[in-house]
PAKE-292770 format. One record per atom (N, C-alpha, C): residue number from 1; residue in one letter; chain; y, x, z. Coordinates in Angstrom, 3 decimals. Atoms other than C-alpha are relative to their C-alpha. Example, Ala and Ser with C-alpha at 12.3 -4.5 7.8 and 13.67 -1.06 7.14 Angstrom:
BEGIN
+-----+------+-----+----------+----------+----------+
! seq ! type ! mol !    north !     east !       up !
+-----+------+-----+----------+----------+----------+
!   1 !    A !   A !   -1.190 !    0.890 !    0.000 !
!   1 !    A !   A !   -4.500 !   12.300 !    7.800 !
!   1 !    A !   A !    1.200 !    0.900 !    0.000 !
!   2 !    S !   A !   -1.190 !   -0.820 !   -0.060 !
!   2 !    S !   A !   -1.060 !   13.670 !    7.140 !
!   2 !    S !   A !    1.090 !   -0.770 !    0.730 !
+-----+------+-----+----------+----------+----------+
END
This chain:
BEGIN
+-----+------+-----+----------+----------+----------+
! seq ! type ! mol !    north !     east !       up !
+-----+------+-----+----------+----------+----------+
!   1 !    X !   A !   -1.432 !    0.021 !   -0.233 !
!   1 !    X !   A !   75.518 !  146.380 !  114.183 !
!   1 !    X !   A !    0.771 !    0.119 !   -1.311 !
!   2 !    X !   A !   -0.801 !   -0.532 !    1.339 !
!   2 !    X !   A !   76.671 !  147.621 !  110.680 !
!   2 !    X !   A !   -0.339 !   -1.140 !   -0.655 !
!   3 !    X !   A !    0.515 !    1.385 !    1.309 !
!   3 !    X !   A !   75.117 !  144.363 !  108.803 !
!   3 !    X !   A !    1.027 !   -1.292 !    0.880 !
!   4 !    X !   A !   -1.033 !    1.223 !   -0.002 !
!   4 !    X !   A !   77.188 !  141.870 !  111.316 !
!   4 !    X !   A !    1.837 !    0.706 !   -0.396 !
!   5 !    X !   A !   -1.207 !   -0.214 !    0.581 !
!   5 !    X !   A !   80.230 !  143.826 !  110.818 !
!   5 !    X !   A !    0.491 !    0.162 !   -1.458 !
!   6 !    X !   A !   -0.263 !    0.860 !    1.791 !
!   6 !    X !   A !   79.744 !  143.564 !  107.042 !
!   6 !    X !   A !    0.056 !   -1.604 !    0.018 !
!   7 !    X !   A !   -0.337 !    1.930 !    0.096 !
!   7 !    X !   A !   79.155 !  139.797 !  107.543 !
!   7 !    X !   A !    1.130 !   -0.443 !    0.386 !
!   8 !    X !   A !   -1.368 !    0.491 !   -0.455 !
!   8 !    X !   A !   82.230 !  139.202 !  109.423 !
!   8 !    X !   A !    0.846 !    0.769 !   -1.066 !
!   9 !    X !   A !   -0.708 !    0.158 !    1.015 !
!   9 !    X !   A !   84.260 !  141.133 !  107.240 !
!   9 !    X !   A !   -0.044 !   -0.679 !   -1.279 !
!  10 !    X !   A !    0.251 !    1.047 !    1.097 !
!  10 !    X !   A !   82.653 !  138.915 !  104.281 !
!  10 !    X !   A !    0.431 !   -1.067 !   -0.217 !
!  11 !    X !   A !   -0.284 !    1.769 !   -0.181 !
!  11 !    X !   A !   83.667 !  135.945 !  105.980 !
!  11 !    X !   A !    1.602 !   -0.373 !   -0.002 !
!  12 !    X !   A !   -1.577 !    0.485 !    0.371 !
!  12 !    X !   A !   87.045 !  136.975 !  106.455 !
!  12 !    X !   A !    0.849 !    0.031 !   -1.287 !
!  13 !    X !   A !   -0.885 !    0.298 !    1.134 !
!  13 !    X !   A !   87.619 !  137.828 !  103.189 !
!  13 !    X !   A !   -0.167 !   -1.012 !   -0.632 !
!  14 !    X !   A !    0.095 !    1.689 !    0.471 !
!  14 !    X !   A !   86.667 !  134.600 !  102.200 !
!  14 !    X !   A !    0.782 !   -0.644 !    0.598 !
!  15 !    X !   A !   -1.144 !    1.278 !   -0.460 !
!  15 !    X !   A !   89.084 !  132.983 !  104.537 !
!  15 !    X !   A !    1.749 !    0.339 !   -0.262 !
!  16 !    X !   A !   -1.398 !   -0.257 !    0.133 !
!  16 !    X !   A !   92.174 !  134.848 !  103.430 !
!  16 !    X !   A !    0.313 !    0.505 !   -1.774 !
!  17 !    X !   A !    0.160 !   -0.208 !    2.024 !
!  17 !    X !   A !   91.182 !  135.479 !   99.114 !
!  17 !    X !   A !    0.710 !   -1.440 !   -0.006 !
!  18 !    X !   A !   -0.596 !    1.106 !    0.798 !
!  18 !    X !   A !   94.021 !  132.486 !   98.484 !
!  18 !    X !   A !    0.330 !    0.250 !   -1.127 !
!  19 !    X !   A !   -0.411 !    0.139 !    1.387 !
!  19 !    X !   A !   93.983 !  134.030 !   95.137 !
!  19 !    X !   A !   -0.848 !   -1.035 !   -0.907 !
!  20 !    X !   A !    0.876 !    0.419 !    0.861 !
!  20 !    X !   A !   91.105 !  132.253 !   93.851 !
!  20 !    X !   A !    0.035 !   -1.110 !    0.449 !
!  21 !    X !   A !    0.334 !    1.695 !   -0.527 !
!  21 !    X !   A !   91.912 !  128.848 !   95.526 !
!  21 !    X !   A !    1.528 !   -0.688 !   -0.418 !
!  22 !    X !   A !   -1.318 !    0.741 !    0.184 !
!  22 !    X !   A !   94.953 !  126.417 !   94.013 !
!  22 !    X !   A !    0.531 !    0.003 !    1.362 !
!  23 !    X !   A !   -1.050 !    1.021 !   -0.924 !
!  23 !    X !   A !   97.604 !  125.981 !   95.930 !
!  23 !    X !   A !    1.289 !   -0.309 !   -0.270 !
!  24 !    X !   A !   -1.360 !    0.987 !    0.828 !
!  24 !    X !   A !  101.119 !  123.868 !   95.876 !
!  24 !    X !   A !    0.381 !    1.149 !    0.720 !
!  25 !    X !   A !   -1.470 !   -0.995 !   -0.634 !
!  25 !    X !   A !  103.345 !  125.985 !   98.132 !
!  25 !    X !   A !   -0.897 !    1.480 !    1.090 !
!  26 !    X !   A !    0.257 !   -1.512 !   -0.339 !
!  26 !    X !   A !  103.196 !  129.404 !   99.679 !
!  26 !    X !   A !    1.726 !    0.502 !    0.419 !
!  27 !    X !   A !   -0.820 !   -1.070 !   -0.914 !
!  27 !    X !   A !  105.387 !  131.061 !  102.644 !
!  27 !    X !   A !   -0.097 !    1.772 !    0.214 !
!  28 !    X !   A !   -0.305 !   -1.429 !   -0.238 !
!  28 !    X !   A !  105.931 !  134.544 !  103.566 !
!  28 !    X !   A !    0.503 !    0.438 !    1.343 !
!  29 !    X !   A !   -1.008 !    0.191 !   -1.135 !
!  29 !    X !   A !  106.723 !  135.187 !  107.361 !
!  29 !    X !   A !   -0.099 !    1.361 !    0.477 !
!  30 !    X !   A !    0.303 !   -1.793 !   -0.240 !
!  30 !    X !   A !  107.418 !  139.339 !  108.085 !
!  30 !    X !   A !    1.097 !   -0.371 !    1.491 !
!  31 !    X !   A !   -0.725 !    0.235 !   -0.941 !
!  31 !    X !   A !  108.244 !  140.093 !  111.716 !
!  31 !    X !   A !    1.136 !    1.424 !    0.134 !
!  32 !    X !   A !   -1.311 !   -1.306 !   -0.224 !
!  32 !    X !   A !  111.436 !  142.972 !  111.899 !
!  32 !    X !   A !    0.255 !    0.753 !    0.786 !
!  33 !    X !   A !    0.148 !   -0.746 !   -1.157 !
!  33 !    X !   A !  111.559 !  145.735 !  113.554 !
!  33 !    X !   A !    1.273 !   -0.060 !    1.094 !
!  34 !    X !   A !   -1.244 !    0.467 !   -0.570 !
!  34 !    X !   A !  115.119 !  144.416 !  114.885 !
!  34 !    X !   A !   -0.027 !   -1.368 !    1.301 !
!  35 !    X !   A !    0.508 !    1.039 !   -0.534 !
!  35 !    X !   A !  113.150 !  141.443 !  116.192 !
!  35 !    X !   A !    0.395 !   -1.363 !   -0.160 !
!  36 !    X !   A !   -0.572 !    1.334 !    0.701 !
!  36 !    X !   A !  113.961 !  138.628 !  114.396 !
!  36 !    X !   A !   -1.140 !   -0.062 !   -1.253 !
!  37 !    X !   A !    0.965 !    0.549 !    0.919 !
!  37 !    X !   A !  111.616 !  136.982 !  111.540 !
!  37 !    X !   A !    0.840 !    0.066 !   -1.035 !
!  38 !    X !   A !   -0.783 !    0.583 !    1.094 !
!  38 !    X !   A !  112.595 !  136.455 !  108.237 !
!  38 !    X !   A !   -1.434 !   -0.893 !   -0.756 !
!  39 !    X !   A !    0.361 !    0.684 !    0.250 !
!  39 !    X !   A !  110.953 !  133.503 !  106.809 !
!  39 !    X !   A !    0.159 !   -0.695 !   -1.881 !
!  40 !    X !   A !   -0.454 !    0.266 !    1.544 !
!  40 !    X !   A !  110.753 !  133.279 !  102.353 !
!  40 !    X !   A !   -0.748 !   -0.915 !   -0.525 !
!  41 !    X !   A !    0.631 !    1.056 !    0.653 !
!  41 !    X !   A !  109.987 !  130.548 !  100.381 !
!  41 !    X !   A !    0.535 !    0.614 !   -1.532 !
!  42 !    X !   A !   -0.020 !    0.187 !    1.144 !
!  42 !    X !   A !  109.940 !  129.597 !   97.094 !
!  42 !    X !   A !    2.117 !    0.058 !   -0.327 !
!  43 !    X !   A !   -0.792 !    0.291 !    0.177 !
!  43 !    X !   A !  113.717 !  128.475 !   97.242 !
!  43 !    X !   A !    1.087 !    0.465 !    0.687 !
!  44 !    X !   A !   -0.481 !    0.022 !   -1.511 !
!  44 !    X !   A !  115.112 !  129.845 !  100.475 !
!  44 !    X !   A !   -0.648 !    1.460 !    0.578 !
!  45 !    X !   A !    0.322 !   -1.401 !   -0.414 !
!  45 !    X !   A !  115.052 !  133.286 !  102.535 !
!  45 !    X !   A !    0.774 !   -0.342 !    1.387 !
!  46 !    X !   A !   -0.405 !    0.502 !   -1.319 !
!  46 !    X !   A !  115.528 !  132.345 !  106.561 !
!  46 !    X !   A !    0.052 !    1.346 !    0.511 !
!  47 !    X !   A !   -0.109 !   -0.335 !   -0.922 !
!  47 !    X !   A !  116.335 !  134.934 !  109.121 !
!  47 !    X !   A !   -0.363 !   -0.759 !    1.538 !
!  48 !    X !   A !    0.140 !    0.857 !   -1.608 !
!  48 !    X !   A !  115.175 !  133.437 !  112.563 !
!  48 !    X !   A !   -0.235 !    1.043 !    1.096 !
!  49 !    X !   A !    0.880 !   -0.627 !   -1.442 !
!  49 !    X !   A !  114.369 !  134.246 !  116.153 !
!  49 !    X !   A !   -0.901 !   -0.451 !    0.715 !
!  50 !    X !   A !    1.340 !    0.030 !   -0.611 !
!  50 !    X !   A !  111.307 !  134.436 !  117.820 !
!  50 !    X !   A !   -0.004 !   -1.652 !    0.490 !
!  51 !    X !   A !    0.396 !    1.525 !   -0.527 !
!  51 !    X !   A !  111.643 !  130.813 !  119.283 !
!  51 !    X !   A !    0.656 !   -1.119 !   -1.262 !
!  52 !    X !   A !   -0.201 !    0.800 !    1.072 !
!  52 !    X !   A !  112.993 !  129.553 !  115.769 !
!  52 !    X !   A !   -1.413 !   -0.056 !   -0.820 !
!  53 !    X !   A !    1.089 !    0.313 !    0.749 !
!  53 !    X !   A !  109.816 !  130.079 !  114.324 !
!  53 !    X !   A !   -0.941 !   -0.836 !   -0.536 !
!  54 !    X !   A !    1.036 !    1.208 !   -0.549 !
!  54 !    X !   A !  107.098 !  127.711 !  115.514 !
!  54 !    X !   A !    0.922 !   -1.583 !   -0.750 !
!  55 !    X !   A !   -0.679 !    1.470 !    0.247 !
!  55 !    X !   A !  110.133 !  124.873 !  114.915 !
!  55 !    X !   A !    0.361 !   -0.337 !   -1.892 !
!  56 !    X !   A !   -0.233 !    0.039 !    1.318 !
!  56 !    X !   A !  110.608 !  126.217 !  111.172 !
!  56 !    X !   A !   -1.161 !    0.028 !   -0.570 !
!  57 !    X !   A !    0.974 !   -0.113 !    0.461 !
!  57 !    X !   A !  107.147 !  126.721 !  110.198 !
!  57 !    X !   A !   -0.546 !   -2.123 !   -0.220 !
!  58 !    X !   A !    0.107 !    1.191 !   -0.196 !
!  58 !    X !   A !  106.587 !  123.008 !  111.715 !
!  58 !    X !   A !    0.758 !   -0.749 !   -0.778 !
!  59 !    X !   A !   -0.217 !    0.903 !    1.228 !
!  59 !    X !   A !  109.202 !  121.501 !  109.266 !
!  59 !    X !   A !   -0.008 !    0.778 !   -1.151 !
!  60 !    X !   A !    0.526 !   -0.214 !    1.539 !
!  60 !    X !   A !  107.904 !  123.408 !  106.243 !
!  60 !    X !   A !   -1.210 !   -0.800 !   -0.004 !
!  61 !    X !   A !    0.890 !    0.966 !    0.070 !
!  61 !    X !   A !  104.522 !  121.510 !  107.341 !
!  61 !    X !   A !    0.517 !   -1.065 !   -0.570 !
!  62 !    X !   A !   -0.463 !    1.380 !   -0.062 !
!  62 !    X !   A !  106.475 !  118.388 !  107.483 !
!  62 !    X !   A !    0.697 !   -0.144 !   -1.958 !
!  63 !    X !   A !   -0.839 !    0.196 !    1.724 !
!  63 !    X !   A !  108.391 !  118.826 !  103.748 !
!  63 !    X !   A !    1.206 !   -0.432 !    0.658 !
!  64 !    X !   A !   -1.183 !    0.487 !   -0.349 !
!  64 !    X !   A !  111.367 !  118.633 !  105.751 !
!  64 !    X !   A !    0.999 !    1.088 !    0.318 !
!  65 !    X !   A !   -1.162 !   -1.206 !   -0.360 !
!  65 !    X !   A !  112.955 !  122.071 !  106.234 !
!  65 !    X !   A !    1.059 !    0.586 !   -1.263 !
!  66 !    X !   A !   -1.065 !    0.187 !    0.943 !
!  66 !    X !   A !  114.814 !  121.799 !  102.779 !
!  66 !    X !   A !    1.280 !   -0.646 !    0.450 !
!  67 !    X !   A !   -1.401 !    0.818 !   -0.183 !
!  67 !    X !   A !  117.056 !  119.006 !  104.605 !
!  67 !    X !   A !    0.592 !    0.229 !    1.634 !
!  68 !    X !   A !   -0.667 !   -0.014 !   -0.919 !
!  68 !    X !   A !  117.740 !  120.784 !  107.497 !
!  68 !    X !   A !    1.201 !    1.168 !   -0.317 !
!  69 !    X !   A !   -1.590 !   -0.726 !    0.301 !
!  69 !    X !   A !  121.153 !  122.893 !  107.683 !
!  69 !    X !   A !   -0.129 !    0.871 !    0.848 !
+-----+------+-----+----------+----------+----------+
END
């Protein structure tokens, strides 16, 4: 029991160490104890609510939530 729960934690820190892996862009999404998100980028600091999320995350995928208002 103690050797898979070292392996799994091994594995996850391998899937979440993005220090040691390039990358172009990098979010930040903290949830508030007020209940609302706030959402930080590089350029930009969002406030949202719980059902803005999913739709803002989806155009940071896209490279398109710079040109929305």
């Amino acid at each position: 029991m103690k050797k898979e729960l070292q392996k799994l934690r091994e594995e996850r820190k391998n899937l979440w160490d993005v220090s040691s892996k390039p990358h172009k862009r990098m979010i930040e999404l903290k949830e508030l104890e007020d209940g609302t998100y706030s959402m930080i980028g590089f350029a930009w600091d969002l406030t949202l609510k719980k059902k803005e999320v999913k739709e803002a995350v989806d155009y940071w995928l896209k490279g398109k939530l710079e040109k929305q208002s």
